[in-house]
PyMOL Python script that loads the backbone (N, CA, C, O; Angstrom):
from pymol import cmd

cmd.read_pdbstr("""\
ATOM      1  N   UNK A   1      38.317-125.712 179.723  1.00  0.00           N
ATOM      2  CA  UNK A   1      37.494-126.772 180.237  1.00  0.00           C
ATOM      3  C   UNK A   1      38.302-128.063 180.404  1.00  0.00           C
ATOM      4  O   UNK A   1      37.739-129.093 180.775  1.00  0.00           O
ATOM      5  N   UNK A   2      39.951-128.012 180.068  1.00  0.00           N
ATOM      6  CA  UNK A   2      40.367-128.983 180.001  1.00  0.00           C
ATOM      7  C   UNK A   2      40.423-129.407 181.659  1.00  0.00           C
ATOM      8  O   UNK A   2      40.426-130.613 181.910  1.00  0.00           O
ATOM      9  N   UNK A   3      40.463-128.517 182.694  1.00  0.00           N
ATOM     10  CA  UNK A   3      40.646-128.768 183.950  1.00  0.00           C
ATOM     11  C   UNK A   3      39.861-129.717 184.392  1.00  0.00           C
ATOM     12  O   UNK A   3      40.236-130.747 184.953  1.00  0.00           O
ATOM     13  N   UNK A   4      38.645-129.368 184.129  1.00  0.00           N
ATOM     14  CA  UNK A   4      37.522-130.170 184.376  1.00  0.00           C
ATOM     15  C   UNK A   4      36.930-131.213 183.860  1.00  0.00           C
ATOM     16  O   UNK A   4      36.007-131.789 184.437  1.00  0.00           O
ATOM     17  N   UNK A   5      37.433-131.596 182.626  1.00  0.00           N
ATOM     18  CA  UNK A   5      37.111-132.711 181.812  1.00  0.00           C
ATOM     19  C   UNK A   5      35.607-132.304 181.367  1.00  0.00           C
ATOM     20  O   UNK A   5      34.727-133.018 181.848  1.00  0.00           O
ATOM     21  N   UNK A   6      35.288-131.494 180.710  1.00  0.00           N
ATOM     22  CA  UNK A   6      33.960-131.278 180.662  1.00  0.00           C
ATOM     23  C   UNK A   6      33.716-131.055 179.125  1.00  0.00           C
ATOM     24  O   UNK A   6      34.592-131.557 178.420  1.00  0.00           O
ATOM     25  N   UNK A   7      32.903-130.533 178.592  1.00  0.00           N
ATOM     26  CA  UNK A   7      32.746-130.279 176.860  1.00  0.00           C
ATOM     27  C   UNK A   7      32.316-128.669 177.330  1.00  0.00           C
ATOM     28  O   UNK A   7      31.508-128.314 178.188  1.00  0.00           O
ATOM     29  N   UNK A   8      33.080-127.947 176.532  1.00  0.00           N
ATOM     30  CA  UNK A   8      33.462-126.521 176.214  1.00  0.00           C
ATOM     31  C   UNK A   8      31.932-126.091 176.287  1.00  0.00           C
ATOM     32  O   UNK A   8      31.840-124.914 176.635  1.00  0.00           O
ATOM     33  N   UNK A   9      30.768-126.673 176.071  1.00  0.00           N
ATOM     34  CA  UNK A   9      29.227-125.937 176.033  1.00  0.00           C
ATOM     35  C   UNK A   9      28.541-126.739 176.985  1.00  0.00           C
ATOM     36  O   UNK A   9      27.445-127.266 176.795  1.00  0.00           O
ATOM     37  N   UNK A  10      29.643-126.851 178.635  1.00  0.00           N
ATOM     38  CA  UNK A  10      28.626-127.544 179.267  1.00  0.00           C
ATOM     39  C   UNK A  10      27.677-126.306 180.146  1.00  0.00           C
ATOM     40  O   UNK A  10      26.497-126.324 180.497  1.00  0.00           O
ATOM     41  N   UNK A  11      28.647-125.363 180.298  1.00  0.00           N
ATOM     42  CA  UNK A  11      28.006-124.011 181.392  1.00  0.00           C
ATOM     43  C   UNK A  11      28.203-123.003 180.636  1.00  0.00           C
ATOM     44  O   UNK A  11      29.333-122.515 180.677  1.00  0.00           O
ATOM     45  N   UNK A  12      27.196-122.389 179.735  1.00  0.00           N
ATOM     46  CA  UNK A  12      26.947-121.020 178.784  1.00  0.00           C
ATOM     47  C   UNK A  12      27.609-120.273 180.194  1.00  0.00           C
ATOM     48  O   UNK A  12      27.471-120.351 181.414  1.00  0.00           O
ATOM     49  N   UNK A  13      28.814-119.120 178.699  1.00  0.00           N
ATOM     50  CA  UNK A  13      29.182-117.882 179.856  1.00  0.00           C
ATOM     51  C   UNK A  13      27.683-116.962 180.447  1.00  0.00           C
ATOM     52  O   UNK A  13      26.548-116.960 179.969  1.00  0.00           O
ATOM     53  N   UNK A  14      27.979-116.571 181.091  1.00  0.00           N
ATOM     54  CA  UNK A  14      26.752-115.155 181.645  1.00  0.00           C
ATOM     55  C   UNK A  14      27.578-114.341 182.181  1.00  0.00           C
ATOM     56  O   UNK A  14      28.485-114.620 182.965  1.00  0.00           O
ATOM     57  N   UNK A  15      27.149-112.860 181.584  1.00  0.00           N
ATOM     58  CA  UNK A  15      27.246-111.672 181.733  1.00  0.00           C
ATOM     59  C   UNK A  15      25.657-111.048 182.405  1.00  0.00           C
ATOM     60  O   UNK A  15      24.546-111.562 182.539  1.00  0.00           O
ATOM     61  N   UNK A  16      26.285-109.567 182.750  1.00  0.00           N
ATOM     62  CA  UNK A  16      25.459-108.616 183.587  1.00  0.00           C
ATOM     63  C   UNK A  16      23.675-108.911 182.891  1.00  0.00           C
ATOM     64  O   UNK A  16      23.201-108.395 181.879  1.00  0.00           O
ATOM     65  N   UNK A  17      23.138-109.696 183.650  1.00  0.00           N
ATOM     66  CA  UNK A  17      21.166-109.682 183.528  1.00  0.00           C
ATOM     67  C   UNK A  17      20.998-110.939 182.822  1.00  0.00           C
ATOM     68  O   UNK A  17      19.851-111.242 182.495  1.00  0.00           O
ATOM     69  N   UNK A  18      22.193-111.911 182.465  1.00  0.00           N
ATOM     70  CA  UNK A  18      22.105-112.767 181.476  1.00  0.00           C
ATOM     71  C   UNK A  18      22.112-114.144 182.358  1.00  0.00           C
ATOM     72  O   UNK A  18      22.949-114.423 183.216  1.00  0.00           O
ATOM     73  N   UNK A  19      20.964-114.968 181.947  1.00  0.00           N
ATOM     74  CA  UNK A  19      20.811-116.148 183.019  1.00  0.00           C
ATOM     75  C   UNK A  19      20.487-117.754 182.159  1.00  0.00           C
ATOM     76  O   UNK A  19      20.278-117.801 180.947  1.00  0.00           O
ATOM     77  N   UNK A  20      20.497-118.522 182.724  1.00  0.00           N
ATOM     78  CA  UNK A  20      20.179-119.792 182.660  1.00  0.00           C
ATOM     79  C   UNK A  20      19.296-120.532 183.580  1.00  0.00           C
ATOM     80  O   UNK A  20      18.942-120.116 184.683  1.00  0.00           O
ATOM     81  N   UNK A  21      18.967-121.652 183.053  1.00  0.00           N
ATOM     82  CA  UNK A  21      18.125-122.548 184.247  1.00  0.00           C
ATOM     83  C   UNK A  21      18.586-124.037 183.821  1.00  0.00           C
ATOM     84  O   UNK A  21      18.212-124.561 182.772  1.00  0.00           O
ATOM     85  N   UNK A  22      19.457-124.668 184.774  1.00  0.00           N
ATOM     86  CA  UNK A  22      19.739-125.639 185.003  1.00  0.00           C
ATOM     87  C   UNK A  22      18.771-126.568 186.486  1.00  0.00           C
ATOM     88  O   UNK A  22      18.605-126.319 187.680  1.00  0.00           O
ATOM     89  N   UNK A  23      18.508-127.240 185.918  1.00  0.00           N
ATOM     90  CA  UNK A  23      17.643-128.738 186.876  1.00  0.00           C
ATOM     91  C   UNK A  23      16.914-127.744 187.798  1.00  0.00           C
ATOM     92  O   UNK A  23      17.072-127.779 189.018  1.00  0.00           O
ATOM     93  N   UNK A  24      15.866-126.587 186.998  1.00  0.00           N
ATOM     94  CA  UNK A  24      15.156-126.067 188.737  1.00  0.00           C
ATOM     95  C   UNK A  24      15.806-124.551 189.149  1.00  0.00           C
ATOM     96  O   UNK A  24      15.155-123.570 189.509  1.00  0.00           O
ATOM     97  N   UNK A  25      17.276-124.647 188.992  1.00  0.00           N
ATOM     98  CA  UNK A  25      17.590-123.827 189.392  1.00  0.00           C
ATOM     99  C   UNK A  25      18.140-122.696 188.490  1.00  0.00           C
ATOM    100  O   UNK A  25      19.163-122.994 187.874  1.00  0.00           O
ATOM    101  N   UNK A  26      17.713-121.621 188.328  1.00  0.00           N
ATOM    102  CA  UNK A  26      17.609-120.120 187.467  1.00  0.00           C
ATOM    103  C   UNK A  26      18.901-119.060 188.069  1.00  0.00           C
ATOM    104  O   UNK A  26      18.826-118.114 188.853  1.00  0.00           O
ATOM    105  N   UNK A  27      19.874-119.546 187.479  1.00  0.00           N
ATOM    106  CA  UNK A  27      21.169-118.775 187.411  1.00  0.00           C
ATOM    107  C   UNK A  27      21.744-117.214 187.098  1.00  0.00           C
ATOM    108  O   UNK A  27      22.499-117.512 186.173  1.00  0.00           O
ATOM    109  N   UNK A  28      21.815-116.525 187.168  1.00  0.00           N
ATOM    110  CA  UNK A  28      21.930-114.780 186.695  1.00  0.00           C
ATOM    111  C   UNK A  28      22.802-114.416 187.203  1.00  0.00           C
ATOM    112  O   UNK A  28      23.070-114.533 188.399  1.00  0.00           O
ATOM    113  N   UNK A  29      23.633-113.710 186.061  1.00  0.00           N
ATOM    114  CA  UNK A  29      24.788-112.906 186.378  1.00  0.00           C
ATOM    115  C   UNK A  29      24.926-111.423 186.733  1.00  0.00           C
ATOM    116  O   UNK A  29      24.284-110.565 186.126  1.00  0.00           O
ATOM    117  N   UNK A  30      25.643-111.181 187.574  1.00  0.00           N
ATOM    118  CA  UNK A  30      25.382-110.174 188.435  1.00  0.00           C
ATOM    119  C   UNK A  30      26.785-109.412 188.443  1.00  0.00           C
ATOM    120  O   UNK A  30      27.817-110.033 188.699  1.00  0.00           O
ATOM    121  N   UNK A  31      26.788-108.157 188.179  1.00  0.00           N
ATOM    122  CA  UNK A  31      28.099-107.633 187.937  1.00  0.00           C
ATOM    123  C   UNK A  31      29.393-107.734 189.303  1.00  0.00           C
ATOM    124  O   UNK A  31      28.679-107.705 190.305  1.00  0.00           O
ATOM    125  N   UNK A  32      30.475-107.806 189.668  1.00  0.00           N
ATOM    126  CA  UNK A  32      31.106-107.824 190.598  1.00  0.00           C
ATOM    127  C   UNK A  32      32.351-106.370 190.692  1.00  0.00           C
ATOM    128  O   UNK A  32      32.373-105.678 189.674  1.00  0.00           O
ATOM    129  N   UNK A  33      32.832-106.159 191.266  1.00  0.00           N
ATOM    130  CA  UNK A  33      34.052-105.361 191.309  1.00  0.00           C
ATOM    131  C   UNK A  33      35.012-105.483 192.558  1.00  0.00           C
ATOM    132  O   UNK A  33      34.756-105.893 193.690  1.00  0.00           O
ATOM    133  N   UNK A  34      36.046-105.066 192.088  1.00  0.00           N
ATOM    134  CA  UNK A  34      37.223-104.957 193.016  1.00  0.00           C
ATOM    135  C   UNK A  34      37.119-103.628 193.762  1.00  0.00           C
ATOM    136  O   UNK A  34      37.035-103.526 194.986  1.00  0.00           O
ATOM    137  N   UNK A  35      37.132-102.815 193.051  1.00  0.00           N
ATOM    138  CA  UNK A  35      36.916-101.359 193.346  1.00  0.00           C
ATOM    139  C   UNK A  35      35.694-100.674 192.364  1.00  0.00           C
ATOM    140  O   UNK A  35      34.996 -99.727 192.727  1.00  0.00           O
ATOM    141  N   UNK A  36      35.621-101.151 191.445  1.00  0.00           N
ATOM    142  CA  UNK A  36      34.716-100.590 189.931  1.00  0.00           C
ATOM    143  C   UNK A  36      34.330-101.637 189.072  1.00  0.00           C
ATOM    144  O   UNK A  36      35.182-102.430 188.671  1.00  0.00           O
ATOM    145  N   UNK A  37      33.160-101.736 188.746  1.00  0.00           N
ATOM    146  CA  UNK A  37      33.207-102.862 187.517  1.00  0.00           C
ATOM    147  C   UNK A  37      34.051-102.392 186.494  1.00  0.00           C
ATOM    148  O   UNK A  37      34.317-101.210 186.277  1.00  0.00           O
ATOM    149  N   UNK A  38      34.530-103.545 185.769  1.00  0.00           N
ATOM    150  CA  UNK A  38      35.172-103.832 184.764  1.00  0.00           C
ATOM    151  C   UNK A  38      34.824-104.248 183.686  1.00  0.00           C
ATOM    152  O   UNK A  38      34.150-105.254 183.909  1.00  0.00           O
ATOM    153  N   UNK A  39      34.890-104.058 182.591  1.00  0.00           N
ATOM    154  CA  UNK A  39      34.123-104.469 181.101  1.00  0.00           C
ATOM    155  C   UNK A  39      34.922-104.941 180.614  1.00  0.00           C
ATOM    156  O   UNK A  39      35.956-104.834 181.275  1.00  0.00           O
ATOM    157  N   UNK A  40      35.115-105.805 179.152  1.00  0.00           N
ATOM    158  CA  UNK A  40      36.146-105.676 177.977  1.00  0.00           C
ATOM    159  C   UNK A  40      35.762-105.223 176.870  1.00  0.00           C
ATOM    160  O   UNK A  40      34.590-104.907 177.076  1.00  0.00           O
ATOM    161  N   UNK A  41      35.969-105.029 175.995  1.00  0.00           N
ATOM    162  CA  UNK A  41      36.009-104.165 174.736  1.00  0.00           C
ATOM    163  C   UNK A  41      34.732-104.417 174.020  1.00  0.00           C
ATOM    164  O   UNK A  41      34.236-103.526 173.330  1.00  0.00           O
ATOM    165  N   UNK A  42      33.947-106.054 174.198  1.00  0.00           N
ATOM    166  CA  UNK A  42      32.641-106.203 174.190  1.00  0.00           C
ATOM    167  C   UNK A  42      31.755-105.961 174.904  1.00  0.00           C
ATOM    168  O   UNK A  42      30.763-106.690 174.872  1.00  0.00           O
ATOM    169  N   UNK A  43      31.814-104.874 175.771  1.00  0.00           N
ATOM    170  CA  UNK A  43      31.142-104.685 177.196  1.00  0.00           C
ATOM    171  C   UNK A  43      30.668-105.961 177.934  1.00  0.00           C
ATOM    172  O   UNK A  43      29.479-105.883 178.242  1.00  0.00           O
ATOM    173  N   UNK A  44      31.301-107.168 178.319  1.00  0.00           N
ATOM    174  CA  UNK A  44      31.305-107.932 179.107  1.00  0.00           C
ATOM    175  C   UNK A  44      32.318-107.656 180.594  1.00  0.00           C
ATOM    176  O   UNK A  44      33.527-107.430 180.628  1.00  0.00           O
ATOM    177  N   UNK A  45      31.268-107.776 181.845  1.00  0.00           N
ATOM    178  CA  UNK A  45      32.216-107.514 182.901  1.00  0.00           C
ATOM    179  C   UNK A  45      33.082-109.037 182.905  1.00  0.00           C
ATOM    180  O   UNK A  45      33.069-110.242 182.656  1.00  0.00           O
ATOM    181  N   UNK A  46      33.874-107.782 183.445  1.00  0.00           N
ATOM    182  CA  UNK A  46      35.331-109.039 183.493  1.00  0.00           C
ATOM    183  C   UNK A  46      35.362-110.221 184.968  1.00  0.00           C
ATOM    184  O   UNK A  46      35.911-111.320 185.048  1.00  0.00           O
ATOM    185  N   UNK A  47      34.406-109.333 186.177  1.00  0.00           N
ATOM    186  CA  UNK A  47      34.232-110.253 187.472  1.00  0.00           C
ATOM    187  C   UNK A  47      32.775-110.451 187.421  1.00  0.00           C
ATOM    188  O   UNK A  47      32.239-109.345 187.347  1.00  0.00           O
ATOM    189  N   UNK A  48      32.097-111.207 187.429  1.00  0.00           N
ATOM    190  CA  UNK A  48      31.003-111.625 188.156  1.00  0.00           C
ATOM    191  C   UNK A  48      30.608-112.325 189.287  1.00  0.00           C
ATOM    192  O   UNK A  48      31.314-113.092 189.942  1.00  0.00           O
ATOM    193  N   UNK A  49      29.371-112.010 189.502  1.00  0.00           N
ATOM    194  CA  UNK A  49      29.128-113.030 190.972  1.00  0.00           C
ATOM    195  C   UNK A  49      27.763-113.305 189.919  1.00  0.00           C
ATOM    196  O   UNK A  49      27.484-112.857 188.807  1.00  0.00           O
ATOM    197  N   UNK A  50      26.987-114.383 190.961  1.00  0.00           N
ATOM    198  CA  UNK A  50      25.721-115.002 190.551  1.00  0.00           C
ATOM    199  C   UNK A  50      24.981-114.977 190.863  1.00  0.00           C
ATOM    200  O   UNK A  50      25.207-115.694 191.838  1.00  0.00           O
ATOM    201  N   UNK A  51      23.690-114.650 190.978  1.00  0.00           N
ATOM    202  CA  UNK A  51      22.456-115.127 191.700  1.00  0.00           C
ATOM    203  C   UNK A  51      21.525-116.681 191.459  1.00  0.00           C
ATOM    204  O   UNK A  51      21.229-117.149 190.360  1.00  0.00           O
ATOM    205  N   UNK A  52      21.282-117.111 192.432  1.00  0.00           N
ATOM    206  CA  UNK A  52      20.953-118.223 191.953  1.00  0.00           C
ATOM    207  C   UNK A  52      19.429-118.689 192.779  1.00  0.00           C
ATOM    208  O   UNK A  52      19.420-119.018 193.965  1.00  0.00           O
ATOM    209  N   UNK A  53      18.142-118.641 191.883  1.00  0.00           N
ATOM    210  CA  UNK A  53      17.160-118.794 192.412  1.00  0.00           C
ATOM    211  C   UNK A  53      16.139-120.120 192.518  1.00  0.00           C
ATOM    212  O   UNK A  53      16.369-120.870 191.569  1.00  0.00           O
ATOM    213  N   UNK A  54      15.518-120.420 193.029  1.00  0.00           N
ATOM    214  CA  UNK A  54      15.234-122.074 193.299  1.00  0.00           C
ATOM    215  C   UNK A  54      14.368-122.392 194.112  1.00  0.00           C
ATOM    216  O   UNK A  54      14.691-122.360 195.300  1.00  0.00           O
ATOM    217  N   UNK A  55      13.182-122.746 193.798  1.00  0.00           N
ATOM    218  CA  UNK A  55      12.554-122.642 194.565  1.00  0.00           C
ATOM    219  C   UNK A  55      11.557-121.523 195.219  1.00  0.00           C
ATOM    220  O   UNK A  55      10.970-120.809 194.405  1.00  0.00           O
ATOM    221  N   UNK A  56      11.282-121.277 196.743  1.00  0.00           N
ATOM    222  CA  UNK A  56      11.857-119.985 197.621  1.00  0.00           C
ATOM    223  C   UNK A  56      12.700-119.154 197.956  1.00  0.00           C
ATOM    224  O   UNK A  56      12.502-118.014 198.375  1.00  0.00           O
ATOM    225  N   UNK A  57      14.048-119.898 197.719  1.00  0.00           N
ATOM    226  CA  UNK A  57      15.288-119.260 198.125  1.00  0.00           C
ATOM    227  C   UNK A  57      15.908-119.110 196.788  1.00  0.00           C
ATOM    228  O   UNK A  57      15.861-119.595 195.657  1.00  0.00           O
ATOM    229  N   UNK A  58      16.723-117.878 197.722  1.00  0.00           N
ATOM    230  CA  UNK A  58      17.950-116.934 196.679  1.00  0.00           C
ATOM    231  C   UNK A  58      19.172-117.213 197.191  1.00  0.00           C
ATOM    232  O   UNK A  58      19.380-117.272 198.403  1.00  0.00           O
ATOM    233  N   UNK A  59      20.170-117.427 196.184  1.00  0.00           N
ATOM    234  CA  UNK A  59      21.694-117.153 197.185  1.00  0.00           C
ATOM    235  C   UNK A  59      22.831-116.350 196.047  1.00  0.00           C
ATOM    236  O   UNK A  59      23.138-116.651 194.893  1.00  0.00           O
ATOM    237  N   UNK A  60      23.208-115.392 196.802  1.00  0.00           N
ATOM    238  CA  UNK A  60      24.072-114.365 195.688  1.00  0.00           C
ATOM    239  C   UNK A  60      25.506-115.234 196.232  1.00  0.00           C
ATOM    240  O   UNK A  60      25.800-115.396 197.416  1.00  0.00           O
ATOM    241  N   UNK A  61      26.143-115.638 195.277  1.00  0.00           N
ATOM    242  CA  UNK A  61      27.612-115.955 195.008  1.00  0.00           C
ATOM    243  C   UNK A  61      28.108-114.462 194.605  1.00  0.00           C
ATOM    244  O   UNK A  61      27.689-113.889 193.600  1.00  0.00           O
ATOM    245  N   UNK A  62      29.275-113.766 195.722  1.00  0.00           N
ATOM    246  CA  UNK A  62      29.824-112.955 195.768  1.00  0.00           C
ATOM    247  C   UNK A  62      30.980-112.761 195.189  1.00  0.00           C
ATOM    248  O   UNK A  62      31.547-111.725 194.845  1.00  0.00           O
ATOM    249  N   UNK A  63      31.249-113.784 195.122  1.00  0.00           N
ATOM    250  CA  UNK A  63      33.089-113.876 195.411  1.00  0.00           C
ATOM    251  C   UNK A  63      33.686-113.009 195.890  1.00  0.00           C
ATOM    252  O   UNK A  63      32.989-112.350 196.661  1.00  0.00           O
ATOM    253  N   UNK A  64      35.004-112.574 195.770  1.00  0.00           N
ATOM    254  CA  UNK A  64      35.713-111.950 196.511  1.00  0.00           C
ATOM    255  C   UNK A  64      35.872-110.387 196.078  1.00  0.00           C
ATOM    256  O   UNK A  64      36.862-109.976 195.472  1.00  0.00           O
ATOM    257  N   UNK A  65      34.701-109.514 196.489  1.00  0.00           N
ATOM    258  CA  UNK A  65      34.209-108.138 195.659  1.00  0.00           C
ATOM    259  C   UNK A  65      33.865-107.190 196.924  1.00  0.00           C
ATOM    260  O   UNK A  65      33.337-107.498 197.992  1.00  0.00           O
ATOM    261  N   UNK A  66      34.397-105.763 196.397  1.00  0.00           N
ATOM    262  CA  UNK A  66      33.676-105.023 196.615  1.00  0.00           C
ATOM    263  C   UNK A  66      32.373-104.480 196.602  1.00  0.00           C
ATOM    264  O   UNK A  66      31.761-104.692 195.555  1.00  0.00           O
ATOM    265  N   UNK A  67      31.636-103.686 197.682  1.00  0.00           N
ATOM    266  CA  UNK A  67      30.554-103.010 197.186  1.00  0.00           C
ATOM    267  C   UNK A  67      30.756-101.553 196.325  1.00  0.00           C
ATOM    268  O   UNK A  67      31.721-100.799 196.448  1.00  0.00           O
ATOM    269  N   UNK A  68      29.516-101.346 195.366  1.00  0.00           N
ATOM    270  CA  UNK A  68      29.880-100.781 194.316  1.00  0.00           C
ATOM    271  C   UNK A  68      28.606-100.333 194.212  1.00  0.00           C
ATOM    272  O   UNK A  68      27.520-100.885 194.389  1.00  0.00           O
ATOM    273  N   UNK A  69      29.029 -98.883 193.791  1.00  0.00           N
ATOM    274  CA  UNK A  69      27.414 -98.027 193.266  1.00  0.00           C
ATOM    275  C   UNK A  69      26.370 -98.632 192.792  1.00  0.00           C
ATOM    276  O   UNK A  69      26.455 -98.730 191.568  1.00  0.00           O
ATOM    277  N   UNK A  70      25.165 -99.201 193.339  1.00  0.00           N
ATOM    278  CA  UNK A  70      24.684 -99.963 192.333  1.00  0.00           C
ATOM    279  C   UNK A  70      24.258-101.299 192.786  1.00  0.00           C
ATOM    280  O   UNK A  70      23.033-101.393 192.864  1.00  0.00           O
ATOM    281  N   UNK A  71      24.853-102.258 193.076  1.00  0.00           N
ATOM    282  CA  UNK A  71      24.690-103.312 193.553  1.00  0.00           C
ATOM    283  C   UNK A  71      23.392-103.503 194.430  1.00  0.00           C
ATOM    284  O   UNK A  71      22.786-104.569 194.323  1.00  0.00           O
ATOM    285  N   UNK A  72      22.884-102.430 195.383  1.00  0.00           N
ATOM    286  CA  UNK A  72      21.975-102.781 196.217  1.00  0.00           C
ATOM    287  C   UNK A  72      21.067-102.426 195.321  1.00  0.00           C
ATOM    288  O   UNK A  72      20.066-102.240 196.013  1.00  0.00           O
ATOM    289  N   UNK A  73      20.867-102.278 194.549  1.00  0.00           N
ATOM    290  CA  UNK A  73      19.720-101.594 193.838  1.00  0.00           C
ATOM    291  C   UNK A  73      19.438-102.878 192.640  1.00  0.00           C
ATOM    292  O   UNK A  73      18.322-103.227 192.258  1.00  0.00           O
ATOM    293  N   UNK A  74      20.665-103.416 192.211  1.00  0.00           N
ATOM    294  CA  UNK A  74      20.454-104.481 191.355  1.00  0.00           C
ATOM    295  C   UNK A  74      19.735-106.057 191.704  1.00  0.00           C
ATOM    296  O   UNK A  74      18.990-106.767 191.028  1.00  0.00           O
ATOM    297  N   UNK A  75      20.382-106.246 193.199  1.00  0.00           N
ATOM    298  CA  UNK A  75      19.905-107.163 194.168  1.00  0.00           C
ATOM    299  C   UNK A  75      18.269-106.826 194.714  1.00  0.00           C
ATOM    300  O   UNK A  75      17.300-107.546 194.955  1.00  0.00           O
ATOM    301  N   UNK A  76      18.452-105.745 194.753  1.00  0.00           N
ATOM    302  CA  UNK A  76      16.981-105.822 195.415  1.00  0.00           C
ATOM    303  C   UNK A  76      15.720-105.717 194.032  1.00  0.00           C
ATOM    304  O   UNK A  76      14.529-105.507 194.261  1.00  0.00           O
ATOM    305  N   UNK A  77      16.148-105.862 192.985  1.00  0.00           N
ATOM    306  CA  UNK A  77      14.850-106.318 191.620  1.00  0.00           C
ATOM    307  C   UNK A  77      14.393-107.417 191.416  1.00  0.00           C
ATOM    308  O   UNK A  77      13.475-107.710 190.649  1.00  0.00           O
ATOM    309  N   UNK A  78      15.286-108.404 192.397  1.00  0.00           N
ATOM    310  CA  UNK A  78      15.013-109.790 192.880  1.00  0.00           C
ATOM    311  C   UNK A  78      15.069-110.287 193.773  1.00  0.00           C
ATOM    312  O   UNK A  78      14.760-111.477 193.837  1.00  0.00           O
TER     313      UNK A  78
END
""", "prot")
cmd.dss("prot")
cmd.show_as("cartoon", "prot")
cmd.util.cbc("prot")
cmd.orient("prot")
């Protein structure tokens, strides 16, 4: 967090179904992959993207991912 000048508990991590709500807007983490999701030894995926809901509107933050078994099926429960 030093990049950012920020305090280490300004943005709780999120993992796969795990969300927040900042000012309105309801945050959820959404698994990502290159080729396969990825875990670490705590079963946390290692890429995520986000969903972010507000309002009416949805917007999935992708980043730079493959599609992956799964995904359309996870997206469409919301």
């Amino acid at each position: 967090m030093q990049r950012v000048h920020c305090d280490k508990n300004f943005l709780p991590g999120l993992n796969e179904g795990t969300n927040v709500e900042v000012a309105g807007f309801l945050i959820t983490g959404v698994p990502s992959a290159h080729n396969t999701v990825k875990k670490n030894e705590q079963g946390e995926c290692k890429i995520m993207g986000y969903l972010i809901l507000f309002g009416s509107y949805s917007v999935y933050h992708l980043r730079d991912i493959s599609l992956f078994d799964g995904l359309t099926e996870i997206l469409n429960s919301y």
